[in-house]
N, C-alpha and C positions, 0 to 999 in steps of 0.2 A: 504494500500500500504506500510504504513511502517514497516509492519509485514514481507509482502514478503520480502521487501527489507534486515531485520535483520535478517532475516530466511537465507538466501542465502549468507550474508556474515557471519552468525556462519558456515554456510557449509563448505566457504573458508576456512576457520579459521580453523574448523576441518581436513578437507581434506591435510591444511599446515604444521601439528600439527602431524598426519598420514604420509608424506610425509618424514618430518623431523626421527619422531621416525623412520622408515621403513631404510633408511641414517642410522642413526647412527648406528642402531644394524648389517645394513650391513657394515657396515665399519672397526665395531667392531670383526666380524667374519673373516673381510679379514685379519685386522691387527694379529688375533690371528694365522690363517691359515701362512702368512708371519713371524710370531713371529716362528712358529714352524717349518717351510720350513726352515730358517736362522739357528734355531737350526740344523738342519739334514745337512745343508749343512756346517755347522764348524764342527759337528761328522766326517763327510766325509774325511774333509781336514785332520783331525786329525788321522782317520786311513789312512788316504793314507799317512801322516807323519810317523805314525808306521810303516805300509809296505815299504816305502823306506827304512829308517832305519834297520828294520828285512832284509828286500834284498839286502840292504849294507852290513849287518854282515854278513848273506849267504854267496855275493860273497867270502868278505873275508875268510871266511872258505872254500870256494871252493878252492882257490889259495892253500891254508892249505891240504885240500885233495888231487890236484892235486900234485903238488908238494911233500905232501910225498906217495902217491902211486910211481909216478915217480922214485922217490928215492929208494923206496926198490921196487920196480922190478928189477932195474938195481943192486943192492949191492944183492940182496937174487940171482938171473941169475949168478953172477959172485962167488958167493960163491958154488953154486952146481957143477959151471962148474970146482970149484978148489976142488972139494969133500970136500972141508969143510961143517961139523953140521950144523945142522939146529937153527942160532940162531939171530933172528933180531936185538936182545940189545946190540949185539956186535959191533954193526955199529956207527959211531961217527955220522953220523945221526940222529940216531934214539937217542944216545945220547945229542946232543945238540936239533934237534927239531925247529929249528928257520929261517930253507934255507925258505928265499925268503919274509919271515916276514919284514912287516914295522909299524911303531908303530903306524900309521894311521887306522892298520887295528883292533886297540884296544887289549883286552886283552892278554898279549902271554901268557900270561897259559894255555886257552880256544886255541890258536894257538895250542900250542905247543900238547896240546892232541888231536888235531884232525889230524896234522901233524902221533902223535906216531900212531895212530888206521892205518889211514892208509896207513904209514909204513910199518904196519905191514902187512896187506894185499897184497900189492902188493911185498914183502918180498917173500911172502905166494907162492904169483901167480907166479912170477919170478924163484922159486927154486923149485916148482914141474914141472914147464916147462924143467929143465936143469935139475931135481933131478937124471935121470938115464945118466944121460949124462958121455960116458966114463967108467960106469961101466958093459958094457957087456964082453966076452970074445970076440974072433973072430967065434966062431959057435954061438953070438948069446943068449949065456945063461949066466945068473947074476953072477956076481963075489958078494966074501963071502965078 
């Protein structure tokens, strides 16, 4: 009898010992699994810090594009409509470069050349819209 009895508590014992290791290596997998999930989720935050950032600078360069298309559409419109050349650098616009900039919106260098580009486009658009404007006869046909 004392055989069975030592028999079936080494079982315990074993069974405890099983029990235990089976815990720990699971526990160990969870923590690695949450180790690595914690990783991907501070990756996460970190580029969606960049993307705000990057879509910060965007906007502001948006304001930079709008604003200088704006601008030379309406200055390149009113210089075709005055038969004046075709010249966008001529505009104190395009020379200063800064309508509407604020220093929050960081670099004005990086402003100021997205401003001149598209300045210059909408320059572009604004003076072939108006570029024959005024320069027909009255039958119609191009003056020299």
């Amino acid at each position: 009898m004392k055989t069975n009895y030592s028999s079936k508590v080494g079982g315990y014992i074993l069974a405890l010992f099983l029990m235990l290791g089976f815990t720990a290596i699971a526990s160990t997998n969870v923590q690695a699994q949450w180790g690595r999930d914690r990783d991907y989720r501070d990756d996460r935050y970190r580029r969606d810090d960049r993307y705000r950032d990057d879509r910060y600078r965007r906007n502001n360069f948006e304001i930079a594009r709008q604003q200088g298309y704006s601008y030379g559409m309406n200055v390149g419109a009113a210089d075709a409509q005055r038969n004046q050349s075709y010249n966008p650098q001529r505009s104190r616009y395009w020379k200063n470069a800064t309508e509407g900039y604020s220093s929050s919106y960081g670099n004005k260098g990086q402003y100021k050349q997205v401003f001149r580009d598209a300045f210059e486009q909408g320059y572009r658009d604004g003076w072939q819209r108006f570029a024959g404007y005024g320069r027909r006869d009255r039958w119609g046909r191009w003056r020299n």
